[in-house]
mmCIF file of the N, C-alpha and C atoms, coordinates in Angstrom:
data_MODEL
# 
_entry.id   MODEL 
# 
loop_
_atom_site.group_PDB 
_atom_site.id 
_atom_site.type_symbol 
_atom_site.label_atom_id 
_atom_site.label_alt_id 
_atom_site.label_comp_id 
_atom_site.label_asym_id 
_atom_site.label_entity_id 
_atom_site.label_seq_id 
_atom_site.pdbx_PDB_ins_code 
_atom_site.Cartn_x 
_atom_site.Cartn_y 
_atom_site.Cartn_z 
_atom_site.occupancy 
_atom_site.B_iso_or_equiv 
_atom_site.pdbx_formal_charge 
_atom_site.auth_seq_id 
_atom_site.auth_comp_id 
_atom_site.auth_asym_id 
_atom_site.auth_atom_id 
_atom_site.pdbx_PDB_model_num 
ATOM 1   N N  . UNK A 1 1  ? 26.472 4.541  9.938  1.00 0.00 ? 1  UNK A N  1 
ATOM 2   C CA . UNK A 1 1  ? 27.282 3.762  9.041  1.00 0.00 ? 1  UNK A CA 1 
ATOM 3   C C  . UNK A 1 1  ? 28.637 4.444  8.913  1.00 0.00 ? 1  UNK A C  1 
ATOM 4   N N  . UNK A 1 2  ? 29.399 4.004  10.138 1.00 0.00 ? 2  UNK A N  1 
ATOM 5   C CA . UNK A 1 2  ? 30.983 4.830  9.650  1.00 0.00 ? 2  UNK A CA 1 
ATOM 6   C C  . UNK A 1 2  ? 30.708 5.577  10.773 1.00 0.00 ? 2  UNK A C  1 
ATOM 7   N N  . UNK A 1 3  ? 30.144 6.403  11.238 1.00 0.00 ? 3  UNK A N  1 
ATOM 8   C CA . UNK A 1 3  ? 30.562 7.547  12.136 1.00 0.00 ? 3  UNK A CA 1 
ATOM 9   C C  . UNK A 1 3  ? 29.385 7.170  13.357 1.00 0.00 ? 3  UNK A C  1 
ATOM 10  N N  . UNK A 1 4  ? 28.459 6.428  13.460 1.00 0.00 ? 4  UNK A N  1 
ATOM 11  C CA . UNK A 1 4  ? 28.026 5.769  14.653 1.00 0.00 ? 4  UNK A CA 1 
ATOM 12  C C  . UNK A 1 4  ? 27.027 4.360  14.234 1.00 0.00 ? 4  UNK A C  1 
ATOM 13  N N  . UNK A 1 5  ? 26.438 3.851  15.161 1.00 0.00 ? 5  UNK A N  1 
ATOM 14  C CA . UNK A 1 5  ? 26.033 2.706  15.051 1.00 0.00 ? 5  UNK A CA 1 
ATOM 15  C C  . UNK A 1 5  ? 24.486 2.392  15.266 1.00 0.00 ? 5  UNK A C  1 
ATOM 16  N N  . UNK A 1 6  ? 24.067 1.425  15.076 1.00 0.00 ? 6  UNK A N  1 
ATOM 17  C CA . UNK A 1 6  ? 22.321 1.427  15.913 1.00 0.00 ? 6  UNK A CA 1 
ATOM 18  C C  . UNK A 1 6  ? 22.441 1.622  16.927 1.00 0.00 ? 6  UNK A C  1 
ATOM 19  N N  . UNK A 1 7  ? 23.225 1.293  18.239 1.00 0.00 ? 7  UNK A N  1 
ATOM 20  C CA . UNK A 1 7  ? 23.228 1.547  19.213 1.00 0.00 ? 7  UNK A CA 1 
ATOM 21  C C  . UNK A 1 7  ? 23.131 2.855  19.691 1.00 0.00 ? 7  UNK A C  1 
ATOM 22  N N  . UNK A 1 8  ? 23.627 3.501  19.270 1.00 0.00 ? 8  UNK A N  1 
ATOM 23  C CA . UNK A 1 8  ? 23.888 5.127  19.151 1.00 0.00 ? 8  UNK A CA 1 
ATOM 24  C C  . UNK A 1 8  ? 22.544 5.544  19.089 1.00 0.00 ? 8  UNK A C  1 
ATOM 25  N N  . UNK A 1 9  ? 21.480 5.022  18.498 1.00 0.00 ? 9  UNK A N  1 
ATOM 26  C CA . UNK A 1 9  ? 19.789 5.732  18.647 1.00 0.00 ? 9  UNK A CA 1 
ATOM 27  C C  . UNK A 1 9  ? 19.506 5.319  19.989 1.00 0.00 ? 9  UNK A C  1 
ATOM 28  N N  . UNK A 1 10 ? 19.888 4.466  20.556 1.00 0.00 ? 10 UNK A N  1 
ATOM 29  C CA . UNK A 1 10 ? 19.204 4.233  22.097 1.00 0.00 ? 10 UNK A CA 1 
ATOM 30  C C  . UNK A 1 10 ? 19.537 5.685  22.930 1.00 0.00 ? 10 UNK A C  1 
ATOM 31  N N  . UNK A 1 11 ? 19.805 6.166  22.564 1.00 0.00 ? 11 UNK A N  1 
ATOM 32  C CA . UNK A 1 11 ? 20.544 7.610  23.503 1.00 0.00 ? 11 UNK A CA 1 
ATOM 33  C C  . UNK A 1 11 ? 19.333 8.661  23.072 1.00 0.00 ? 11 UNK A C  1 
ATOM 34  N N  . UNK A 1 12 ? 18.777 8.377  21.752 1.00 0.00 ? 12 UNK A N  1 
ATOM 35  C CA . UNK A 1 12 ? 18.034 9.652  21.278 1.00 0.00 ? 12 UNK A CA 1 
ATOM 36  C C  . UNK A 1 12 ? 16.597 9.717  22.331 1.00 0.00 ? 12 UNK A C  1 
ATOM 37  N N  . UNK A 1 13 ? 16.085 10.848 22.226 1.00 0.00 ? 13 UNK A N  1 
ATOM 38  C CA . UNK A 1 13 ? 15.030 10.952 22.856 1.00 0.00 ? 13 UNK A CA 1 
ATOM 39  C C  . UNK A 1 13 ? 14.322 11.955 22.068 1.00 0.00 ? 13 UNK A C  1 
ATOM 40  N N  . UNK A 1 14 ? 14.045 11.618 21.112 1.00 0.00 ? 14 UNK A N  1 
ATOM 41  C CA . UNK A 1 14 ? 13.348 12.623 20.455 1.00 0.00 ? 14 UNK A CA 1 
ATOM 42  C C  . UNK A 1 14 ? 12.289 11.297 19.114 1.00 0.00 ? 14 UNK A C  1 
ATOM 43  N N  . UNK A 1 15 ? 11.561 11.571 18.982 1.00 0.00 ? 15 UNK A N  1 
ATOM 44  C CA . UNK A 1 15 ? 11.051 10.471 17.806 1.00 0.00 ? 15 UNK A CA 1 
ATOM 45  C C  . UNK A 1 15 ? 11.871 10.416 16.667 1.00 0.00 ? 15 UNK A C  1 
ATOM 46  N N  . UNK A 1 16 ? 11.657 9.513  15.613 1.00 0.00 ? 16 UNK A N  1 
ATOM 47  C CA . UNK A 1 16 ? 12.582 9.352  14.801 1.00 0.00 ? 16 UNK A CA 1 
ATOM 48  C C  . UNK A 1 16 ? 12.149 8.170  13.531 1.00 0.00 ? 16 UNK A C  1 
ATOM 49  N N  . UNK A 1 17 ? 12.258 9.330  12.866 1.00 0.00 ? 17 UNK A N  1 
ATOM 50  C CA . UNK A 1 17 ? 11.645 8.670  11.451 1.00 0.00 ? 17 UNK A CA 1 
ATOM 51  C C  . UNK A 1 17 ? 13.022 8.134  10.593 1.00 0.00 ? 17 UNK A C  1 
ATOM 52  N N  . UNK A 1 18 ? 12.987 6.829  9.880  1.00 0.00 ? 18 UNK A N  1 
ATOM 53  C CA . UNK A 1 18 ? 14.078 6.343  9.431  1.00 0.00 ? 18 UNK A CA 1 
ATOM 54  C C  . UNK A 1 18 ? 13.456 6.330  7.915  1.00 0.00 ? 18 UNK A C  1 
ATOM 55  N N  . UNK A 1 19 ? 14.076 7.363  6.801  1.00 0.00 ? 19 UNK A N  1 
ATOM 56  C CA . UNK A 1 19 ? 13.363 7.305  5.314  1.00 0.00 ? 19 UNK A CA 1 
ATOM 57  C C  . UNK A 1 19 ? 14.644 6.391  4.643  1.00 0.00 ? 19 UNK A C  1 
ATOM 58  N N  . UNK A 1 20 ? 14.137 5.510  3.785  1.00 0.00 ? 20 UNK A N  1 
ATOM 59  C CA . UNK A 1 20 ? 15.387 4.652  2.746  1.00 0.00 ? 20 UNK A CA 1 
ATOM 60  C C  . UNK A 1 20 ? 14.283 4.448  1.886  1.00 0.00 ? 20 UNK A C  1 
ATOM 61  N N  . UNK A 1 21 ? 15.596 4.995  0.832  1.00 0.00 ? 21 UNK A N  1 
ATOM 62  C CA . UNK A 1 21 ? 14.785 4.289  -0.624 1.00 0.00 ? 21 UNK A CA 1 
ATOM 63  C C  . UNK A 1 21 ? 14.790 3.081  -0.709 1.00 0.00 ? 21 UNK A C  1 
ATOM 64  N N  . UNK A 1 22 ? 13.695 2.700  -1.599 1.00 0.00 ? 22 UNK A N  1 
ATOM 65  C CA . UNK A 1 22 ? 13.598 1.178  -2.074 1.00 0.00 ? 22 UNK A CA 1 
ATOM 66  C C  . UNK A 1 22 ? 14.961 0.089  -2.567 1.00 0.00 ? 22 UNK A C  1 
ATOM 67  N N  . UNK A 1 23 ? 15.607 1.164  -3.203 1.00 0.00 ? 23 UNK A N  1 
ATOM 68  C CA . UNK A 1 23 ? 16.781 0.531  -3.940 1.00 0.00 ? 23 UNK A CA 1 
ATOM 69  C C  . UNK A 1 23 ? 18.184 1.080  -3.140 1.00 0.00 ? 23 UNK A C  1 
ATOM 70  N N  . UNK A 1 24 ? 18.221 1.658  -1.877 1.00 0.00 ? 24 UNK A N  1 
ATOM 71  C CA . UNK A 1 24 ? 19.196 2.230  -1.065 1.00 0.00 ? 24 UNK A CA 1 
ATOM 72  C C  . UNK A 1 24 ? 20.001 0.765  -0.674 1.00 0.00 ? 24 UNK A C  1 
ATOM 73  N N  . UNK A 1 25 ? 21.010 -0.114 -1.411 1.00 0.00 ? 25 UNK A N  1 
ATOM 74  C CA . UNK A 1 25 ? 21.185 -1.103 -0.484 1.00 0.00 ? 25 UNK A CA 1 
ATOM 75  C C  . UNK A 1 25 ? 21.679 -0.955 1.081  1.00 0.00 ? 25 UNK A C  1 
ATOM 76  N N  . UNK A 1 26 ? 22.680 -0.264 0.567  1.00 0.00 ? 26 UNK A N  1 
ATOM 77  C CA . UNK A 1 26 ? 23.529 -0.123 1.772  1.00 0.00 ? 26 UNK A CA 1 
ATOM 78  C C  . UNK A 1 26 ? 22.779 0.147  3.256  1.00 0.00 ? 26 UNK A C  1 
ATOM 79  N N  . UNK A 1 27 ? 22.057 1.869  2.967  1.00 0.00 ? 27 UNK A N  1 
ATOM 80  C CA . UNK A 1 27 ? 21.126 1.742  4.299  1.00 0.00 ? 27 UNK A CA 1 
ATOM 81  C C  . UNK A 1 27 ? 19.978 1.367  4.589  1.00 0.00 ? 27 UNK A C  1 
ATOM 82  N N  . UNK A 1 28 ? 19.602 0.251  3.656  1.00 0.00 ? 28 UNK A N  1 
ATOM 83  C CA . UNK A 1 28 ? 18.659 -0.373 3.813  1.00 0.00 ? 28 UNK A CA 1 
ATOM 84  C C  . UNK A 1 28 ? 19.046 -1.674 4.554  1.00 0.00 ? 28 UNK A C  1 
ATOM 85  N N  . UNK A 1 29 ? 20.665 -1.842 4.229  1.00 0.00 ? 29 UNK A N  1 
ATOM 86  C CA . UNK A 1 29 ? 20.911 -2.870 4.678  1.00 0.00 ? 29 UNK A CA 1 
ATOM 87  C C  . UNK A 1 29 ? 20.769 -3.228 6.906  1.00 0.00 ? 29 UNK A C  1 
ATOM 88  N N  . UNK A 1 30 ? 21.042 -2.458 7.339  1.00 0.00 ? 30 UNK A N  1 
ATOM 89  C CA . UNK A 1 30 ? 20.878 -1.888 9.081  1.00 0.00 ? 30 UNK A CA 1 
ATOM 90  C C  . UNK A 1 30 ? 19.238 -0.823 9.371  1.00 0.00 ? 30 UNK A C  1 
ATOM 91  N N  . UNK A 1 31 ? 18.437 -0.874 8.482  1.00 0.00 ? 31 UNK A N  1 
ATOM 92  C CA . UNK A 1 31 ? 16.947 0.020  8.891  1.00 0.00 ? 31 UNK A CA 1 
ATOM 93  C C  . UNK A 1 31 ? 17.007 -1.118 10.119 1.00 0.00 ? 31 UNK A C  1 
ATOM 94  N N  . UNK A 1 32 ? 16.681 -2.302 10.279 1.00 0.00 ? 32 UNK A N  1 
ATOM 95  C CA . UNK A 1 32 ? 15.985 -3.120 10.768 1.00 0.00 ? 32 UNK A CA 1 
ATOM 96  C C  . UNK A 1 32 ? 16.370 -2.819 12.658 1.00 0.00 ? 32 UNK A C  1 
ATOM 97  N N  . UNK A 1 33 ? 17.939 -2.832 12.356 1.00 0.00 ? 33 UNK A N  1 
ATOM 98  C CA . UNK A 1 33 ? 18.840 -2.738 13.607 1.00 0.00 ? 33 UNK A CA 1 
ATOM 99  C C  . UNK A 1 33 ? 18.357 -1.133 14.409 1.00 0.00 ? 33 UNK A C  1 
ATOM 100 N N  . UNK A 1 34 ? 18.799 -0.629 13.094 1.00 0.00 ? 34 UNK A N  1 
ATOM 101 C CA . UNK A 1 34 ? 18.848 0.802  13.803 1.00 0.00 ? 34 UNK A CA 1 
ATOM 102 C C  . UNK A 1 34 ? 17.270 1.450  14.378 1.00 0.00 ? 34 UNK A C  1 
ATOM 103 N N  . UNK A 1 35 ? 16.195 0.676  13.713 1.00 0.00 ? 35 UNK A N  1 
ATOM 104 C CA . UNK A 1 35 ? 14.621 0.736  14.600 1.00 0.00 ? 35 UNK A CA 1 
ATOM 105 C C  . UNK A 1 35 ? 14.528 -0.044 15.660 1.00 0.00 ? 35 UNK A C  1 
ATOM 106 N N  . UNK A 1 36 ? 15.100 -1.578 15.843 1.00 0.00 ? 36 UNK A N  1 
ATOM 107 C CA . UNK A 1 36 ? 14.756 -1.867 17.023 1.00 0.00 ? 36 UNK A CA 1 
ATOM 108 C C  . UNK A 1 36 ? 15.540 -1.040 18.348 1.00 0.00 ? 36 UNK A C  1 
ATOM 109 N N  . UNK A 1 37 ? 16.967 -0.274 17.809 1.00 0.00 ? 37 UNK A N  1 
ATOM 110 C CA . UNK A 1 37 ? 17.641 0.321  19.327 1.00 0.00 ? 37 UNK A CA 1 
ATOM 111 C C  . UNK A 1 37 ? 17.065 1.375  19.852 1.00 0.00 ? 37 UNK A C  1 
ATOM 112 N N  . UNK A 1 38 ? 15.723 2.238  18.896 1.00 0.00 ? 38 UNK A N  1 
ATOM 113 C CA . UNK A 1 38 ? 14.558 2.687  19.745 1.00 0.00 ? 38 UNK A CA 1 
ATOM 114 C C  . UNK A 1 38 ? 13.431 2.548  19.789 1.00 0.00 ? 38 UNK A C  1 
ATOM 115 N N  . UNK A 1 39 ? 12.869 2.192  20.349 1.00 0.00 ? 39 UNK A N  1 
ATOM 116 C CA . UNK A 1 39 ? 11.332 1.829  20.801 1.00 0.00 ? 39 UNK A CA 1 
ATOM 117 C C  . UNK A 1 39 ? 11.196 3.101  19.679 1.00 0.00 ? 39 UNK A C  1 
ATOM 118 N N  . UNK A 1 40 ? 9.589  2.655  19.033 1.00 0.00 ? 40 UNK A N  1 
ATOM 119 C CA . UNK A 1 40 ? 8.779  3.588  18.472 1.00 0.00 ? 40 UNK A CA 1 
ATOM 120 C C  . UNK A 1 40 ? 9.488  4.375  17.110 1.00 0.00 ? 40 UNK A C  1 
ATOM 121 N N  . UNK A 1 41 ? 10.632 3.640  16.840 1.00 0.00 ? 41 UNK A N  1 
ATOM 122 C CA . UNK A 1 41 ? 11.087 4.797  15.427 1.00 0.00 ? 41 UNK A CA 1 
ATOM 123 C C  . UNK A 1 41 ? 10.275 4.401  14.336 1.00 0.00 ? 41 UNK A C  1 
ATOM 124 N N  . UNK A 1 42 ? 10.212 4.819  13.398 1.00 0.00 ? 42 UNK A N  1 
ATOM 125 C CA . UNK A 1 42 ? 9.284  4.220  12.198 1.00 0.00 ? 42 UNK A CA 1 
ATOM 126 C C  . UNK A 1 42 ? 10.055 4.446  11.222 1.00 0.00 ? 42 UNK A C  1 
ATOM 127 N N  . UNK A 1 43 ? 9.909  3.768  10.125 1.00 0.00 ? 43 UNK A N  1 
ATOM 128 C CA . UNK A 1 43 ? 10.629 3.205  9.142  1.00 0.00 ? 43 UNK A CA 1 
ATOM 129 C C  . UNK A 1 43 ? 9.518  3.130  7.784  1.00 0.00 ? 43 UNK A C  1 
ATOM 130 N N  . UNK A 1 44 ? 10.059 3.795  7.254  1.00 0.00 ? 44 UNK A N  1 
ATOM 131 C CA . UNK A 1 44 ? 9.517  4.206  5.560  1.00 0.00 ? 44 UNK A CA 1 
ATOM 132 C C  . UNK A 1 44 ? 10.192 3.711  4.533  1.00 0.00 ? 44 UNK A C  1 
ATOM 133 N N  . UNK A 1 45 ? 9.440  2.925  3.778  1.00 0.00 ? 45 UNK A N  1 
ATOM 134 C CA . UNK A 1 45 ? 10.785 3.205  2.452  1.00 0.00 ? 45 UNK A CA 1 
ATOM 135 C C  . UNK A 1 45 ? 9.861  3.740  1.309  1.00 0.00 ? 45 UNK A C  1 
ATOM 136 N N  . UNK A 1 46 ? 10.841 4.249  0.679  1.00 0.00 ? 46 UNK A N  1 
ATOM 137 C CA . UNK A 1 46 ? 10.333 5.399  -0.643 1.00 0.00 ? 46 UNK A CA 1 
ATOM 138 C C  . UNK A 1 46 ? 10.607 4.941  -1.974 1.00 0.00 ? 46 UNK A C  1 
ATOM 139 N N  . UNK A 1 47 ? 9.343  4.013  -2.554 1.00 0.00 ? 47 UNK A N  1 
ATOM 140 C CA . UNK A 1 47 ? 9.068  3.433  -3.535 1.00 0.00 ? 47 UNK A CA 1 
ATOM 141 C C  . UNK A 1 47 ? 10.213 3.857  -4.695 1.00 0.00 ? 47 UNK A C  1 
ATOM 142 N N  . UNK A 1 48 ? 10.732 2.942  -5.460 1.00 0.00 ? 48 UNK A N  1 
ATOM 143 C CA . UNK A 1 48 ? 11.778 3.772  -6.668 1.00 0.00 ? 48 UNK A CA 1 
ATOM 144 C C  . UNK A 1 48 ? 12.574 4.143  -6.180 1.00 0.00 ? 48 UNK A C  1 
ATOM 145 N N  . UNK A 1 49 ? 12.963 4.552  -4.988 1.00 0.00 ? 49 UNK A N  1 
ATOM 146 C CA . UNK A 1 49 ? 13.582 5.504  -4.657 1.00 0.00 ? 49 UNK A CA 1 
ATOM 147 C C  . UNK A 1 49 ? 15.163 4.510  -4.421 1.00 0.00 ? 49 UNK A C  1 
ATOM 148 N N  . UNK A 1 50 ? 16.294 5.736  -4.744 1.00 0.00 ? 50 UNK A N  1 
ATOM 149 C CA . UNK A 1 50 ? 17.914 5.037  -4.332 1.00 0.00 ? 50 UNK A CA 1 
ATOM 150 C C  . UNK A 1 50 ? 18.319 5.703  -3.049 1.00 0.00 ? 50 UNK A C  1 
ATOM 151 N N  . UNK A 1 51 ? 19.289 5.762  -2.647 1.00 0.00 ? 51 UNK A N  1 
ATOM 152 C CA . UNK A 1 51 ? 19.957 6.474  -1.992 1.00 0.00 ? 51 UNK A CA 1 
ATOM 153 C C  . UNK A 1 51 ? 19.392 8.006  -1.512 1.00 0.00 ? 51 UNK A C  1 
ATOM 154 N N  . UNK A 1 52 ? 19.394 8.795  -2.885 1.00 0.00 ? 52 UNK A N  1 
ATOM 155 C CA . UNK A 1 52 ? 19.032 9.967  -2.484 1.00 0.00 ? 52 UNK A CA 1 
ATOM 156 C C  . UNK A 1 52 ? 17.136 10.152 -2.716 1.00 0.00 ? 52 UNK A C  1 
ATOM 157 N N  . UNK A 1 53 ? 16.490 9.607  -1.989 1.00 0.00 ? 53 UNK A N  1 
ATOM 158 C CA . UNK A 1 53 ? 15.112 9.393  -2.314 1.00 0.00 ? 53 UNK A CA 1 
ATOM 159 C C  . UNK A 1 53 ? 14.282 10.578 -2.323 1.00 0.00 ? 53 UNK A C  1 
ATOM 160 N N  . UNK A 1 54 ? 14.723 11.474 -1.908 1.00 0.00 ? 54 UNK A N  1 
ATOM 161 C CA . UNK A 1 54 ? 14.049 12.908 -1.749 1.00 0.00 ? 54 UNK A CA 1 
ATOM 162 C C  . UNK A 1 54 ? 14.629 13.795 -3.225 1.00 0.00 ? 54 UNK A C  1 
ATOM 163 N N  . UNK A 1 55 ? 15.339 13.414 -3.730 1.00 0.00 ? 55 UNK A N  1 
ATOM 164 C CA . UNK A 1 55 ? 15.669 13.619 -5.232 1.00 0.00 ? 55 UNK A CA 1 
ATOM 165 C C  . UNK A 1 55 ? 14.836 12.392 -6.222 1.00 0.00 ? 55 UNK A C  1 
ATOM 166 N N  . UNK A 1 56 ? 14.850 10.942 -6.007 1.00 0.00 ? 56 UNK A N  1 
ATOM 167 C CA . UNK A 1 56 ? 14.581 10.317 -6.561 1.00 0.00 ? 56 UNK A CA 1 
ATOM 168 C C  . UNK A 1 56 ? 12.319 10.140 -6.876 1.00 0.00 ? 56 UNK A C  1 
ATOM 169 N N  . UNK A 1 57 ? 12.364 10.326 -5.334 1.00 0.00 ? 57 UNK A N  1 
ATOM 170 C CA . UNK A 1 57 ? 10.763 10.716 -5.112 1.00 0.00 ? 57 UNK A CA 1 
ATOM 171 C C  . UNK A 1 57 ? 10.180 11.665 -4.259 1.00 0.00 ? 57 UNK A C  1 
ATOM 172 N N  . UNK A 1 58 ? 10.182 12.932 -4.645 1.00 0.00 ? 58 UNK A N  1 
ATOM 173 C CA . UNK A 1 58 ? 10.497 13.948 -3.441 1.00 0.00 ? 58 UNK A CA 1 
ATOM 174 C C  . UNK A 1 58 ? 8.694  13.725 -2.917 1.00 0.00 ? 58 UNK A C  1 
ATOM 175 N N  . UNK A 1 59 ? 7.883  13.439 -3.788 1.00 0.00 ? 59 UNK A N  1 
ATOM 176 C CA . UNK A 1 59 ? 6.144  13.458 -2.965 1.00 0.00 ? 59 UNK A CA 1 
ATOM 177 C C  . UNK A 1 59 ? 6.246  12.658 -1.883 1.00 0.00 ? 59 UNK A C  1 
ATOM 178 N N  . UNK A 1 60 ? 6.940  11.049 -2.382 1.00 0.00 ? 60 UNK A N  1 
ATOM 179 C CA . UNK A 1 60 ? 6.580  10.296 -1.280 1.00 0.00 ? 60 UNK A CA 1 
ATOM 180 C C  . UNK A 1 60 ? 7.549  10.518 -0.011 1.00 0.00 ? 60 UNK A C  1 
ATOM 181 N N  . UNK A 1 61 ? 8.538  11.146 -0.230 1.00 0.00 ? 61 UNK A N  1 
ATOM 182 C CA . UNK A 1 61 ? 9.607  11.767 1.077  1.00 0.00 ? 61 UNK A CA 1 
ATOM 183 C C  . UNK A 1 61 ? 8.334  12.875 1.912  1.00 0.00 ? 61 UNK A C  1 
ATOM 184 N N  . UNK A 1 62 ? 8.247  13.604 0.751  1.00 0.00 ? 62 UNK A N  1 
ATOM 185 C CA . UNK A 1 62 ? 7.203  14.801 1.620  1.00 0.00 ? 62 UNK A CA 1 
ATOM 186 C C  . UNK A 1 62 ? 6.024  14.382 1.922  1.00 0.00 ? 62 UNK A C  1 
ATOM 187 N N  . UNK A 1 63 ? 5.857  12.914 1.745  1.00 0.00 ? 63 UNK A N  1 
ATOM 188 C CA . UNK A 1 63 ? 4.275  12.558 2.353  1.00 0.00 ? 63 UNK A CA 1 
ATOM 189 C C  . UNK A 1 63 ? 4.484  11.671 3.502  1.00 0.00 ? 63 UNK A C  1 
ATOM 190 N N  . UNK A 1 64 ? 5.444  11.331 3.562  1.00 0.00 ? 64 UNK A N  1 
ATOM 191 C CA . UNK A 1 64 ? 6.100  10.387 4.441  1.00 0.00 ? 64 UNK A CA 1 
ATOM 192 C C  . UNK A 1 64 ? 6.344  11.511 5.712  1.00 0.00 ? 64 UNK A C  1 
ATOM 193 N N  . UNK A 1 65 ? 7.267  12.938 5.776  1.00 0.00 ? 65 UNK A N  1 
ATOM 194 C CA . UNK A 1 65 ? 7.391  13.259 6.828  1.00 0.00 ? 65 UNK A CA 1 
ATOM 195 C C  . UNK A 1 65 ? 6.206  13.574 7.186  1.00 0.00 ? 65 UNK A C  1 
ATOM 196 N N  . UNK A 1 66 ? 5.442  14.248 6.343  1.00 0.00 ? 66 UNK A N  1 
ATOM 197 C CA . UNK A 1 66 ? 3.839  14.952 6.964  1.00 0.00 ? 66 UNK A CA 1 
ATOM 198 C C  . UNK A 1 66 ? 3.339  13.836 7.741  1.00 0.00 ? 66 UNK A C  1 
ATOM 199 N N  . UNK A 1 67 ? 3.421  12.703 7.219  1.00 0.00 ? 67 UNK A N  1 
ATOM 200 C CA . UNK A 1 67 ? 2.552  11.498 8.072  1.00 0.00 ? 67 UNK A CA 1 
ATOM 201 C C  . UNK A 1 67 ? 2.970  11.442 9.678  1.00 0.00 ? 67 UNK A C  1 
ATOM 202 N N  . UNK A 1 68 ? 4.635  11.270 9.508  1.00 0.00 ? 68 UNK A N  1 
ATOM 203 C CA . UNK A 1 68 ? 4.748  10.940 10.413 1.00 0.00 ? 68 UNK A CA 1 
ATOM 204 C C  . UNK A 1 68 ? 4.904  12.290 11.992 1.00 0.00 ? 68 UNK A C  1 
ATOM 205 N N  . UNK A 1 69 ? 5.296  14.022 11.228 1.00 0.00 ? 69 UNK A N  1 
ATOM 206 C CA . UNK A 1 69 ? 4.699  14.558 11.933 1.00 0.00 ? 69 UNK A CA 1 
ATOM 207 C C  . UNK A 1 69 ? 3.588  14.912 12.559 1.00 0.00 ? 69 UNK A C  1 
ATOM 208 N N  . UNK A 1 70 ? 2.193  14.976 11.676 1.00 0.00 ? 70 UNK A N  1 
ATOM 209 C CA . UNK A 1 70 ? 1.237  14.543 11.794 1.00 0.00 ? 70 UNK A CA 1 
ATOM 210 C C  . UNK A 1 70 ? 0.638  13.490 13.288 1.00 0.00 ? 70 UNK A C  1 
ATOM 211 N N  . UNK A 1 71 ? 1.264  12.390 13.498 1.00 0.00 ? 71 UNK A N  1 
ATOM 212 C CA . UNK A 1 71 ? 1.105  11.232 14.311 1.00 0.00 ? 71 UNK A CA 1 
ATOM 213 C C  . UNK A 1 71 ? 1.919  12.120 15.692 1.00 0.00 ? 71 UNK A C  1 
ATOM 214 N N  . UNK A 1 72 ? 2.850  12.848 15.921 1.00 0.00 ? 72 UNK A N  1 
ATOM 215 C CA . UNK A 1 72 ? 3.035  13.058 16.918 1.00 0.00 ? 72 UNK A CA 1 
ATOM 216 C C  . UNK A 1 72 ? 2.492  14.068 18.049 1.00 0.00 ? 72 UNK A C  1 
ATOM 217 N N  . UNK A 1 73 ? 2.498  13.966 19.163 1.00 0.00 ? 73 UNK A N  1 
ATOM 218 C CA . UNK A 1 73 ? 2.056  14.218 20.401 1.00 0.00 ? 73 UNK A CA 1 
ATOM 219 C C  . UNK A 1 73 ? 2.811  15.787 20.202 1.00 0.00 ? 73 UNK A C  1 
ATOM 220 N N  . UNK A 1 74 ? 1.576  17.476 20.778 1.00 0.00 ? 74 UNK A N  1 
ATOM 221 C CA . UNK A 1 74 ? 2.177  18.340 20.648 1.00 0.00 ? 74 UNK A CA 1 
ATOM 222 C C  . UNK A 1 74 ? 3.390  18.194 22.241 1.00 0.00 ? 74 UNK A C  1 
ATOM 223 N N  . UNK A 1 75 ? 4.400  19.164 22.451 1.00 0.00 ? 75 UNK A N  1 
ATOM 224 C CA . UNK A 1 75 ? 5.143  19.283 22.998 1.00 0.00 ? 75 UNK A CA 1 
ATOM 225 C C  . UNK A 1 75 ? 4.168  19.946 24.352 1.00 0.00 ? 75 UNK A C  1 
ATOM 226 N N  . UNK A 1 76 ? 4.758  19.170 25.563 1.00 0.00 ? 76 UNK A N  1 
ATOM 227 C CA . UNK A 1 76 ? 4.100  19.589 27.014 1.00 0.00 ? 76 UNK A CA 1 
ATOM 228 C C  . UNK A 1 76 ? 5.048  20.468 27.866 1.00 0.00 ? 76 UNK A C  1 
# 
C-alpha cells in the first residue's frame, strides 16, 4: 500500500501469512488481491482487532502465527 503492490507477492518465494485485524479497513481493504498474487498465502483476520492487531489481540496474532508455522514443510 504505497511502497508496492499485490503484484509484488508474485516474486516472493517463501510462504506467507497475511494477519489484518477485523476492523483494519484500509488493509483489509486489498487482503483479497494481495492472496490471490500467491498461490498458497493464507489470510487471518484477528477478531476485534484494528490496524495494530498484535497490540489490539496479541493471543490471537500469537495463535495465528503458531498455526500457520506449525502447517509448514521443514526446510530440504
Amino acid at each position: 500500500m504505497g511502497r508496492f503492490d499485490a503484484s509484488s507477492l508474485a516474486a516472493v518465494r517463501a510462504p506467507v501469512l497475511i494477519l489484518n485485524g477485523e476492523r483494519d479497513r484500509l488493509f483489509r481493504s486489498g487482503e483479497r488481491q494481495f492472496g490471490a498474487a500467491r498461490p498458497g498465502t493464507c489470510i487471518e483476520v484477528i477478531p476485534g482487532a484494528a490496524h495494530l492487531a498484535n497490540f489490539d489481540n496479541p493471543v490471537a496474532v500469537t495463535d495465528a502465527v503458531r498455526r500457520f508455522a506449525r502447517e509448514l514443510s521443514p526446510a530440504r
